[in-house]
N, CA, C and O of each residue as an XYZ file, in Angstrom:
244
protein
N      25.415     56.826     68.091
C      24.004     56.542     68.220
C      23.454     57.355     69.387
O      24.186     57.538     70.360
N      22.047     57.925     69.360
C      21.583     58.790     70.142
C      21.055     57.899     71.033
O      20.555     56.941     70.444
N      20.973     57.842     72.189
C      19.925     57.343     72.715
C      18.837     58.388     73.591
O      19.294     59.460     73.987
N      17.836     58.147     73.789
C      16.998     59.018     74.706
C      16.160     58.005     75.738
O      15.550     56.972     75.463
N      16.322     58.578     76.845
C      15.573     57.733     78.097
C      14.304     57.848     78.088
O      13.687     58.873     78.378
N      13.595     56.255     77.582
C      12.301     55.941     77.656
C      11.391     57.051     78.584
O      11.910     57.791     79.419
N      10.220     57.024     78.334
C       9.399     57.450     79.418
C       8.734     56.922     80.398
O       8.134     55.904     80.052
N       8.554     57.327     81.910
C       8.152     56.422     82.655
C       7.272     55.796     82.601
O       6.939     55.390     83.714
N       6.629     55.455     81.770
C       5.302     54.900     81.298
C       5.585     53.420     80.795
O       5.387     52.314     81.299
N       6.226     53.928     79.384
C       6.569     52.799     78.303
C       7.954     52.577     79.516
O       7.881     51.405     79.885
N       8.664     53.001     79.942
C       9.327     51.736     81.280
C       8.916     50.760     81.931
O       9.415     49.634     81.944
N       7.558     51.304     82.773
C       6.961     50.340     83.677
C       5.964     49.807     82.752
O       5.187     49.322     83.575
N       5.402     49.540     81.509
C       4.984     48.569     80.791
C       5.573     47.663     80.238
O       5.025     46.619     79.885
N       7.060     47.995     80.046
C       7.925     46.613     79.154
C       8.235     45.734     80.951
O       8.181     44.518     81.131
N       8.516     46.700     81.941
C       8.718     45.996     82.897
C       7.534     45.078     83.198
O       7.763     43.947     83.626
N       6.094     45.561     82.969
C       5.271     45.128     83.708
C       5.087     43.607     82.208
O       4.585     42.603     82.712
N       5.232     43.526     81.525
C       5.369     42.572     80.196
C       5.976     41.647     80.828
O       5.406     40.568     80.993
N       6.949     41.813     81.198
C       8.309     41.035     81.280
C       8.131     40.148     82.702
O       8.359     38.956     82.912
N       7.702     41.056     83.466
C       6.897     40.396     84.616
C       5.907     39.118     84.346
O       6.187     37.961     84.661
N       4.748     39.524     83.733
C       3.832     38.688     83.287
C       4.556     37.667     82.500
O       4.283     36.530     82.886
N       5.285     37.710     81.644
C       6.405     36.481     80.881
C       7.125     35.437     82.118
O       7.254     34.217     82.018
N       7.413     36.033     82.928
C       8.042     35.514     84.448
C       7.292     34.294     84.691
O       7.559     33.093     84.750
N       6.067     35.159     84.834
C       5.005     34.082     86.079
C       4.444     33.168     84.804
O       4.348     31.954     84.984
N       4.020     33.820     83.338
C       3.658     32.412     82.658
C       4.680     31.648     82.466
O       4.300     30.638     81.873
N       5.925     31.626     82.699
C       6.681     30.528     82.577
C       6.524     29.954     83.866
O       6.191     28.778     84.019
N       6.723     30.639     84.676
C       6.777     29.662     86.150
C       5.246     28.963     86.240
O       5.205     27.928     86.905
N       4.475     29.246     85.871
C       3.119     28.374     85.854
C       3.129     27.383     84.998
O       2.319     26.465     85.123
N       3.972     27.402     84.072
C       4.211     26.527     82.724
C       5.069     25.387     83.756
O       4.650     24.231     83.702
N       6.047     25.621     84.528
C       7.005     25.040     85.349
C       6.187     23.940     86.128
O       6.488     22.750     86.221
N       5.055     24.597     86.688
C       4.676     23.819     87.494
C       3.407     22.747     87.299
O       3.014     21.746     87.899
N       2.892     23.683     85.862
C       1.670     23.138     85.478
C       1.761     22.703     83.930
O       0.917     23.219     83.198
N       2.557     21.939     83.424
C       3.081     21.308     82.250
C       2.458     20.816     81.166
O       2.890     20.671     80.022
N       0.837     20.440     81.869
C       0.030     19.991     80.900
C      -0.651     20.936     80.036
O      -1.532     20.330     79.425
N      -0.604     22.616     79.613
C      -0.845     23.239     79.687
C      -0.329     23.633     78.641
O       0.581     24.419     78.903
N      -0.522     23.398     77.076
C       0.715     23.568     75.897
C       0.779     24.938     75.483
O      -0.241     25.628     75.519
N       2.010     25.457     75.047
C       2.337     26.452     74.297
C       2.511     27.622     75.318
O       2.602     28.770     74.883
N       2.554     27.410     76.465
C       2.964     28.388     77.382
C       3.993     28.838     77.729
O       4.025     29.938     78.281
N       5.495     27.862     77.423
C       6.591     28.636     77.339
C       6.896     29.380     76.278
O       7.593     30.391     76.363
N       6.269     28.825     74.915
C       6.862     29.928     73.693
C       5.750     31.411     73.993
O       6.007     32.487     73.453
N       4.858     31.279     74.673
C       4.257     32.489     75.046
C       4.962     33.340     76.054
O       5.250     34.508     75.788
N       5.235     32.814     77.149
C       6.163     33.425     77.731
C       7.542     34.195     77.672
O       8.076     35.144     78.245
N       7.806     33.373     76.774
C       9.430     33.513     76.044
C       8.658     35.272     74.894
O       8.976     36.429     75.170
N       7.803     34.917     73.863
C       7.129     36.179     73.001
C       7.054     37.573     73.909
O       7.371     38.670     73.449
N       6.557     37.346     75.347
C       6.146     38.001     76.414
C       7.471     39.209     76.415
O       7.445     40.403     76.119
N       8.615     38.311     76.890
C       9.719     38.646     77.205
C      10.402     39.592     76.199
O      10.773     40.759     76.325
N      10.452     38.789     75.231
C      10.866     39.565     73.878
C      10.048     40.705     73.762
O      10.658     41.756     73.958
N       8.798     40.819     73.491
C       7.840     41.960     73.633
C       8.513     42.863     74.380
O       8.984     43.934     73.998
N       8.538     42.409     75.411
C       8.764     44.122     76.843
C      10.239     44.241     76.468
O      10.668     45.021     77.318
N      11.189     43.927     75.723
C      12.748     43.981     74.985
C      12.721     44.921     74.240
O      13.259     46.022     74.356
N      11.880     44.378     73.186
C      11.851     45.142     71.923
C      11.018     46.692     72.187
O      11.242     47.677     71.485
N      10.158     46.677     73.185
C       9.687     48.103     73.542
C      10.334     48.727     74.134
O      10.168     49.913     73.850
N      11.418     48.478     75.255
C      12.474     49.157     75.689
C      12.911     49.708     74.809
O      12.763     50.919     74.646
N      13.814     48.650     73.719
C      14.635     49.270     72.826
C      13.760     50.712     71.766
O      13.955     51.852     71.345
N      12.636     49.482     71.790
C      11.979     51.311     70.531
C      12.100     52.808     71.627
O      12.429     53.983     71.465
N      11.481     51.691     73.127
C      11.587     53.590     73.780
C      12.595     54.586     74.131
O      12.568     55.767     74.478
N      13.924     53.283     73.821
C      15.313     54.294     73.815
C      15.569     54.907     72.692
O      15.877     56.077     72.465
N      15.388     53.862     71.904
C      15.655     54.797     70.448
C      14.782     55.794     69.681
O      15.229     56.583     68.848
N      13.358     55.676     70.077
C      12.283     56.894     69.080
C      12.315     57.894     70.304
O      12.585     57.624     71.474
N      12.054     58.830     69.881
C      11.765     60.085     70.588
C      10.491     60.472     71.124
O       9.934     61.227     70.328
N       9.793     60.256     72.171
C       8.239     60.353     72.255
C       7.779     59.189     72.383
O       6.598     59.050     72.064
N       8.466     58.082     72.839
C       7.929     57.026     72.855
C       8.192     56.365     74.414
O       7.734     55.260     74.701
């Protein structure tokens, strides 16, 4: 399998995703009454995953 190293771009956006997934869970942590904020958070996470992976694997991405 080929891989090719993301670009610094689509890097610091799955990072910056994954970040934002962070803090809506930790706000979910603290602020409970607040529904559907961990499965958002959790989507968040997965999101900035699955764009890593496309930006290792497509070329130009």
């Amino acid at each position: 399998m080929r891989l090719n190293p993301p670009k610094k771009n689509t890097f610091w956006i799955s990072i910056a995703v994954a970040a934002v997934g962070v803090v809506v869970y930790l706000v979910h942590l603290f602020a409970q009454s607040i529904p559907y904020m961990q499965p958002a958070a959790f989507l968040l996470v997965v999101i900035a995953f699955v764009l890593l992976c496309l930006g290792l694997t497509l070329k130009g991405l």
